[in-house]
C-alpha beads as a LAMMPS data file, in Angstrom:
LAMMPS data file: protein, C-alpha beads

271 atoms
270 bonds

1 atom types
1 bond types

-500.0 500.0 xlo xhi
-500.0 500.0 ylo yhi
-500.0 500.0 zlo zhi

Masses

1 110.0

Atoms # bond

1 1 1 88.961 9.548 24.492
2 1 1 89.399 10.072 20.961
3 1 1 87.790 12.497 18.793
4 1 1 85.848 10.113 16.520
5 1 1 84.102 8.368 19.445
6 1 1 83.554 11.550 21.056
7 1 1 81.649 12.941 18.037
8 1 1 79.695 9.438 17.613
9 1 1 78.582 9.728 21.022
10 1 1 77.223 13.306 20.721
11 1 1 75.442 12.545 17.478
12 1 1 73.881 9.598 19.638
13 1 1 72.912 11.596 22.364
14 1 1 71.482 14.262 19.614
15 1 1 69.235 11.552 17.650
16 1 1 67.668 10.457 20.749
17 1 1 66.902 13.605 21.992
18 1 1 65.436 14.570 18.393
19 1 1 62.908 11.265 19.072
20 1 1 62.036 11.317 22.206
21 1 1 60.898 15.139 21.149
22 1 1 59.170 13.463 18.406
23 1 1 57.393 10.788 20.245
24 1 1 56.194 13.493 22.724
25 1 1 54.652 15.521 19.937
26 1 1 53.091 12.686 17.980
27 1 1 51.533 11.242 21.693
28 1 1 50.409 14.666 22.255
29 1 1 48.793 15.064 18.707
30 1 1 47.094 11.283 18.861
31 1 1 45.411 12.563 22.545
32 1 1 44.082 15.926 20.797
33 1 1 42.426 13.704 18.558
34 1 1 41.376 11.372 20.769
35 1 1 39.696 14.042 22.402
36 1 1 37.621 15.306 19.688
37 1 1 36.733 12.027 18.040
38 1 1 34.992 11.266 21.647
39 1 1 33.388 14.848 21.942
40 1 1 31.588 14.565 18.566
41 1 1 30.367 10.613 19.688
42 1 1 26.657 11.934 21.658
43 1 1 24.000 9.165 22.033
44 1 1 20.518 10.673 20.078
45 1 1 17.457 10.643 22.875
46 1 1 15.004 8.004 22.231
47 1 1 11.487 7.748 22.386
48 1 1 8.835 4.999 22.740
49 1 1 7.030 4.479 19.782
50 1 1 4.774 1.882 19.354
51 1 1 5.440 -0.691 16.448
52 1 1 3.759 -4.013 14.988
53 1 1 5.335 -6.850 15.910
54 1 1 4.370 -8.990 12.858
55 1 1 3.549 -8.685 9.641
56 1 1 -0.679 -7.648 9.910
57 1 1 -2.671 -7.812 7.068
58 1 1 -6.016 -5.972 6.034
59 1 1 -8.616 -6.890 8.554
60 1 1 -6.254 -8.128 11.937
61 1 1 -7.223 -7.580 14.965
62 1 1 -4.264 -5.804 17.207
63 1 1 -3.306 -7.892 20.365
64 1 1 -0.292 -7.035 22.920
65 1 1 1.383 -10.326 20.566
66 1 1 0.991 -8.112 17.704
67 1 1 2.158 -4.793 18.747
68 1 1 4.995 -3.920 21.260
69 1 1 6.786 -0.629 22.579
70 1 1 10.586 0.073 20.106
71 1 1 12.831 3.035 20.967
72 1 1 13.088 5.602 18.190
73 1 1 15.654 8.264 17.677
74 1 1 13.616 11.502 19.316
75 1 1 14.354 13.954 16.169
76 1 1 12.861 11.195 14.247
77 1 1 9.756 10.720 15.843
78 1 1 6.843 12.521 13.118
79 1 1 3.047 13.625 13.616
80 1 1 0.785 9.896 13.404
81 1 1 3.070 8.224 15.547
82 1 1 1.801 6.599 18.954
83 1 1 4.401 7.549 21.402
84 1 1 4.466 5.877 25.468
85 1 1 4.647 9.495 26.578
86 1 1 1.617 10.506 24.426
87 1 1 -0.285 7.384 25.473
88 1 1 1.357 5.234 27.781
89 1 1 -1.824 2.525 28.000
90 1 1 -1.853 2.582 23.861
91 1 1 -1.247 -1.136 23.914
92 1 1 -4.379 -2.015 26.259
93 1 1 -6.535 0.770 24.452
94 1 1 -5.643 -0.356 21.285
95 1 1 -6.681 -4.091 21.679
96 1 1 -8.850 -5.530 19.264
97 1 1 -8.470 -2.623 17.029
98 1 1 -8.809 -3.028 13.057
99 1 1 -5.621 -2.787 10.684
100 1 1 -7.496 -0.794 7.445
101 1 1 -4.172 -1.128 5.393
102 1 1 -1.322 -3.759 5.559
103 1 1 1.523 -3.340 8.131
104 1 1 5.118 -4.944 8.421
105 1 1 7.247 -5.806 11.011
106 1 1 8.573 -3.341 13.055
107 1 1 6.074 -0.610 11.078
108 1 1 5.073 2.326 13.824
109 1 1 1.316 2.368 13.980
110 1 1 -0.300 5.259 12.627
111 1 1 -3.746 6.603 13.551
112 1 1 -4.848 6.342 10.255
113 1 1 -4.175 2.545 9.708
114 1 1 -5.903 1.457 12.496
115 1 1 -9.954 1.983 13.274
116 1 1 -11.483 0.890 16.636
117 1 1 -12.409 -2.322 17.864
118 1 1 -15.952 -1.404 17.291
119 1 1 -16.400 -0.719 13.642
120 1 1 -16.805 -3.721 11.617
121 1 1 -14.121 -4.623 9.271
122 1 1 -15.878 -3.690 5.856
123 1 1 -16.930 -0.778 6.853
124 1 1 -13.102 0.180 7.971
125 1 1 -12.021 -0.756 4.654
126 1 1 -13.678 2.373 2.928
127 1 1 -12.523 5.906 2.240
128 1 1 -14.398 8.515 3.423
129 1 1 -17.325 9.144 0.465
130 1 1 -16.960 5.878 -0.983
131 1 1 -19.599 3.136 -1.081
132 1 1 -18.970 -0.655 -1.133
133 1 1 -21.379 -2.598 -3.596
134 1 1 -21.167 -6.549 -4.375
135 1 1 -21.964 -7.711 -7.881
136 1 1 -22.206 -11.404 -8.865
137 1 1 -19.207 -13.598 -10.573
138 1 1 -17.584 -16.372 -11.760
139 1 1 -14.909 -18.135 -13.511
140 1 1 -15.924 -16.704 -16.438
141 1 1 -16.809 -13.503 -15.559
142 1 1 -14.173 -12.357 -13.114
143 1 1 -10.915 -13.279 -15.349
144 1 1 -10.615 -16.941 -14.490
145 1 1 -10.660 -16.801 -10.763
146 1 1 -6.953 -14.570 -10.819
147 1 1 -9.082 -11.743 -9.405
148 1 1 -7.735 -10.867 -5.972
149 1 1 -8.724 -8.085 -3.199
150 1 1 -7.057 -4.513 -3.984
151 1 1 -6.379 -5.552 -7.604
152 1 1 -8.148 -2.795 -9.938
153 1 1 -11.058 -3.967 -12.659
154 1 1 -13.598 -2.431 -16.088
155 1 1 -16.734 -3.703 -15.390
156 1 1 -18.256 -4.401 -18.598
157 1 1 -22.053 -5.036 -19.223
158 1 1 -23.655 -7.198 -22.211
159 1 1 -26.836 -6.884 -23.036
160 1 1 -29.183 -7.745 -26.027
161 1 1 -29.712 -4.813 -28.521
162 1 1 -32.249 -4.903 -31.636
163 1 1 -32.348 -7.683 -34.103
164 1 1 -30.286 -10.156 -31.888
165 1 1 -27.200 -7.897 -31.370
166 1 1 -25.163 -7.792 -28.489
167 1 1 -24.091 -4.370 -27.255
168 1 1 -21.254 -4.031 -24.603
169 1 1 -20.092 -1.216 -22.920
170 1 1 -17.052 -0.214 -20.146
171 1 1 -19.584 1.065 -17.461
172 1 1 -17.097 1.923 -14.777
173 1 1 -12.883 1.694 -14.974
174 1 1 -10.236 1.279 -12.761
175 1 1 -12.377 -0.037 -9.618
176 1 1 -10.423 -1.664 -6.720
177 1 1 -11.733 -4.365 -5.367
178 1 1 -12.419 -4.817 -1.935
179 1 1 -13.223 -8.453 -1.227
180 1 1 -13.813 -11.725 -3.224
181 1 1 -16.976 -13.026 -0.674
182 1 1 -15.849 -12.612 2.719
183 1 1 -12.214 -12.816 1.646
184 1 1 -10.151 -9.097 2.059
185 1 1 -6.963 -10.316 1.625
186 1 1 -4.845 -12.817 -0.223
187 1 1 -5.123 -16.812 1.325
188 1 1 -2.013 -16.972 3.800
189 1 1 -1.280 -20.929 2.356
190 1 1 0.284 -19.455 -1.077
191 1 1 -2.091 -20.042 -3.436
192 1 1 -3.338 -16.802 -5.372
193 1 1 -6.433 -17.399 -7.215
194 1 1 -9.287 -16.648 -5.473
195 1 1 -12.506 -18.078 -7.364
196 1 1 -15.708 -16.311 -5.864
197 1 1 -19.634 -15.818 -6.621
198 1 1 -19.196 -11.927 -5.607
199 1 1 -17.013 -9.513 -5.487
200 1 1 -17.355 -6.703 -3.451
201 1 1 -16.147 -2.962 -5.198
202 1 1 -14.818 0.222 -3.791
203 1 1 -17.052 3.332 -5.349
204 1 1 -18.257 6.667 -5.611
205 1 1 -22.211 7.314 -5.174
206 1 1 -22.704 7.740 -8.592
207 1 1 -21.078 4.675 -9.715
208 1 1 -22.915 2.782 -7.206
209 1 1 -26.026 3.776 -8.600
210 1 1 -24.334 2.932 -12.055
211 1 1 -23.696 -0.480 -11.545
212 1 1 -27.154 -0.976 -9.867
213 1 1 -28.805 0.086 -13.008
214 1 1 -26.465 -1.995 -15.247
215 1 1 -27.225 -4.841 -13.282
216 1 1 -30.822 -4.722 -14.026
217 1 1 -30.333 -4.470 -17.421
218 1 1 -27.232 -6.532 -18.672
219 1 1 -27.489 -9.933 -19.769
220 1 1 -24.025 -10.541 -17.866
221 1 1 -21.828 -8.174 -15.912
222 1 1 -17.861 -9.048 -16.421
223 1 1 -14.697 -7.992 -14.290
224 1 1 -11.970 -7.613 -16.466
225 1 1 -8.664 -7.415 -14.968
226 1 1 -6.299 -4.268 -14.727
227 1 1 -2.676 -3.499 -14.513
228 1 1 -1.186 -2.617 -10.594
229 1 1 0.423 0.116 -12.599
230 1 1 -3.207 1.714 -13.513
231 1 1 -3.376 1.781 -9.510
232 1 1 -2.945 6.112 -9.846
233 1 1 -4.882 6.508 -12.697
234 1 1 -8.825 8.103 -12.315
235 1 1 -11.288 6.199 -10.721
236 1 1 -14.604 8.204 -11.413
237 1 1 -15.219 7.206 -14.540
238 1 1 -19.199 6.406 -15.335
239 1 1 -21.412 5.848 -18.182
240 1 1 -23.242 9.104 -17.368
241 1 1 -26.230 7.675 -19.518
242 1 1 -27.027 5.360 -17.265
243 1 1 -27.809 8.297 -14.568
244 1 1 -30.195 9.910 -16.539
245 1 1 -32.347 6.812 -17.895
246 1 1 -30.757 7.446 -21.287
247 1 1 -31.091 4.144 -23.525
248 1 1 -27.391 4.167 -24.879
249 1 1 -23.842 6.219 -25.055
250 1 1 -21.291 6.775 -27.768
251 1 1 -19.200 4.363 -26.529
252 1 1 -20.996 1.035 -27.314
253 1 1 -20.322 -1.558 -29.136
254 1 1 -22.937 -4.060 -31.251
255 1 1 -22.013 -7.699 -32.001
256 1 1 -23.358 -9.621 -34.208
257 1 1 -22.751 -13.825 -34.764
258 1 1 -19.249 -12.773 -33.330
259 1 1 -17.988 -9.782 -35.103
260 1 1 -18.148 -5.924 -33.661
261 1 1 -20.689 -4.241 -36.753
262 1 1 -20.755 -0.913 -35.244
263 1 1 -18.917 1.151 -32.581
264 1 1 -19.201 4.319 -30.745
265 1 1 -22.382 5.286 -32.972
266 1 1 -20.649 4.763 -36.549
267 1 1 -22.234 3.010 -39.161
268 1 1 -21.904 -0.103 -39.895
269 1 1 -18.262 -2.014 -40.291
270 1 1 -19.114 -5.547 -41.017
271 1 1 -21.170 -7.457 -41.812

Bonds

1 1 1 2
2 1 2 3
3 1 3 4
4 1 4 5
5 1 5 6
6 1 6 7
7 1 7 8
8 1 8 9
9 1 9 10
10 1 10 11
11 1 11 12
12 1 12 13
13 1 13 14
14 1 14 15
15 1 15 16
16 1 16 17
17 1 17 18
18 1 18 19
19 1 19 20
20 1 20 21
21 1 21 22
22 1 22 23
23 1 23 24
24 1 24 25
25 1 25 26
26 1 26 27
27 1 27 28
28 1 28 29
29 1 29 30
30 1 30 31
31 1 31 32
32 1 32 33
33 1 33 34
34 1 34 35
35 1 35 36
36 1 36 37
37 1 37 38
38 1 38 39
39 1 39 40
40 1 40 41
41 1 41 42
42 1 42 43
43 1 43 44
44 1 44 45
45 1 45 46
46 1 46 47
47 1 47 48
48 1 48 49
49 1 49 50
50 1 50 51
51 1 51 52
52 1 52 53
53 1 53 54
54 1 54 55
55 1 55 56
56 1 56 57
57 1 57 58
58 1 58 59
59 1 59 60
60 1 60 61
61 1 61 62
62 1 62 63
63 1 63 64
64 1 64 65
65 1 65 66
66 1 66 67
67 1 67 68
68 1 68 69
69 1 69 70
70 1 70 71
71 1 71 72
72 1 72 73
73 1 73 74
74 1 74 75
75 1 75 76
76 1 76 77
77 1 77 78
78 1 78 79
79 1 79 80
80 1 80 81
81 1 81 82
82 1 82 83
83 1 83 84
84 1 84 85
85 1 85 86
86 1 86 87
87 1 87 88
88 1 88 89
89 1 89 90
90 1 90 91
91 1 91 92
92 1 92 93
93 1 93 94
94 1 94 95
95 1 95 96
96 1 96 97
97 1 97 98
98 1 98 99
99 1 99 100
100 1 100 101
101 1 101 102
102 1 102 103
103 1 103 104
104 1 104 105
105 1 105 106
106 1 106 107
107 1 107 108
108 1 108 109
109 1 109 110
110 1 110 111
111 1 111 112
112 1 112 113
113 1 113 114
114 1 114 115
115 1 115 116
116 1 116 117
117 1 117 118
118 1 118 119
119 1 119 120
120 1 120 121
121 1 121 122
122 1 122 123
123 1 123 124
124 1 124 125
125 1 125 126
126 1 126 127
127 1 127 128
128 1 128 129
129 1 129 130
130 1 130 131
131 1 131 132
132 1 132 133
133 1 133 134
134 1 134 135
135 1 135 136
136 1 136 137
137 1 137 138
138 1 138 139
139 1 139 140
140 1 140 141
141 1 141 142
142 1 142 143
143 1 143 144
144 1 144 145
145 1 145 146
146 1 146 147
147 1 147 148
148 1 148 149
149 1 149 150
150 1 150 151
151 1 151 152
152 1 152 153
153 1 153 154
154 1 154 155
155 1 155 156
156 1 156 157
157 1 157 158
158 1 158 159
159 1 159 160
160 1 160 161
161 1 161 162
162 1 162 163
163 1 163 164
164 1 164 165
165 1 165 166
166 1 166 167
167 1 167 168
168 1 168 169
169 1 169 170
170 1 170 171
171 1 171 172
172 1 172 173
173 1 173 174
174 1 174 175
175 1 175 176
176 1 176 177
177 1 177 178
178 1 178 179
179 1 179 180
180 1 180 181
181 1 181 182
182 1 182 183
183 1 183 184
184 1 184 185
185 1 185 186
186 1 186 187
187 1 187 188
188 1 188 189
189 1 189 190
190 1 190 191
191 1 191 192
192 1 192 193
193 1 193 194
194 1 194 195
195 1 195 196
196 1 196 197
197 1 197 198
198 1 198 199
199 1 199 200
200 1 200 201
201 1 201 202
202 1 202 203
203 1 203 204
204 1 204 205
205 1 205 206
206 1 206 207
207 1 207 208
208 1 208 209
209 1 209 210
210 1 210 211
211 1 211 212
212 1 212 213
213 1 213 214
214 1 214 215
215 1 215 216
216 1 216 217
217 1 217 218
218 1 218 219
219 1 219 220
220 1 220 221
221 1 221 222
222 1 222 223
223 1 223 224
224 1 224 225
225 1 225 226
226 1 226 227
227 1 227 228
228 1 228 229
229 1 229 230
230 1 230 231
231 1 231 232
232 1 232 233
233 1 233 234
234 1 234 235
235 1 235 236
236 1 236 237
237 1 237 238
238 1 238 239
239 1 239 240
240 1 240 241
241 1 241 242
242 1 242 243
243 1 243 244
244 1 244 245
245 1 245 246
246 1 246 247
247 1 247 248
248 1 248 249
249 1 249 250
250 1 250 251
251 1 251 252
252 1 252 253
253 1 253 254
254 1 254 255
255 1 255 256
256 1 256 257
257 1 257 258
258 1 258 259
259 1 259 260
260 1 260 261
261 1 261 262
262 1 262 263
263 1 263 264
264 1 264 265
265 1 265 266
266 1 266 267
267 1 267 268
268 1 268 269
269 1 269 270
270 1 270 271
């Protein structure tokens, strides 16, 4: 054999020797990693947790149609929720239970969103230490019907002052209201408006009594509509005067024949 094919053939025998080594080590590498990718893959324990099953607004009665059992990822699982192992006949014990505050699909229920089947719906509707009070409206009165429940309103009394003036006055601010009549929630057809003859607020005690005096002596009580994004401001706001029996506050206004002649106890402006 000559020496040219003799060194062909041992560089042959040399480069396949080189990748089978190479295909060993690469196989060997790809199973290592294999390996690992699969150890770190570990399937979270789950938990029963007990979920709506449909959007519920303010006011629904819970029904096993309504709520239904979801797995949730164990670490996941926080203080409120209503777990199968915590209460495995929740759904049964839990039947025509209130919804105090809107829920979404697929929502867990929490204790505090819910109030039993017992308490009427009003009632559930309240914070602890606050008072619901109706006051007469109308089209005119409560912003041209576009007053809807949990929107926030001034309620501003009118009344007759001295020589045919009209004095008005912000007695309470930033007051959510809870109904519009017997309605607690926007109409479920799409329209928006909601035109009432009362409208039922959310208040302290001391407003309550507030608006009850104001009521006795305004010529007209309006609602005048707020900004959602006054939703976090104060809501304990009263015309103190009206407590005590006092006969005005700084804050009044008089009208007269359509112009504002005096404000917040100044003299006179115009005439």
């Amino acid at each position: 054999m000559k020496p040219a094919r003799i060194i062909i053939l041992a560089v042959a025998v040399v480069a396949a020797g080189m990748a089978g080594l190479l295909a060993m080590r690469l196989g060997g590498t790809k199973q290592v990693v294999m390996q690992q990718v699969s150890g770190e893959v570990k399937k979270e324990p789950t938990v029963d947790v007990l979920v709506s099953s449909e959007n519920l607004p303010v006011g629904a009665r819970l029904n096993d149609k309504s709520i239904r059992w979801m797995a949730w990822p164990e670490g996941s699982i926080v203080p409120g929720f209503i777990t199968r192992t915590d209460r495995p006949d929740a759904m049964t014990e839990l039947a025509g239970a209130v919804v105090r505050l809107p829920m979404f699909e697929g929502e867990p229920l929490r204790r505090e969103k819910i109030v039993d089947s017992s308490t009427r719906i009003m009632s559930s509707l309240l914070p602890s230490g606050k008072r619901a009070v109706a006051t007469e409206i109308s089209v005119a009165t409560g912003a041209g019907g576009f007053i809807l429940p949990n929107d926030r309103v001034d309620v501003i009394m009118v009344r007759k002052g001295d020589e045919n003036n009209y004095l008005t006055e912000t007695v309470l601010s930033n007051i959510r209201v809870l109904a519009i009549d017997q309605q607690v929630e926007e109409k479920d057809d799409g329209s928006k408006s909601v035109v009432g003859t009362t409208a039922t607020l959310e208040l302290t005690p001391d407003q309550a009594k507030v608006i009850t005096v104001a009521q006795q002596m305004a010529d007209r009580l309006s609602l005048a509509l707020r900004s959602v994004a006054d939703a976090q401001e104060e809501d304990t706001s009263v015309a103190d005067y009206l407590l005590s029996g006092g006969s005005g506050a700084p804050s009044i206004q008089v009208i007269k024949s359509g112009t504002v002649v005096k404000s917040s106890g100044s003299e006179k402006q115009t005439q």
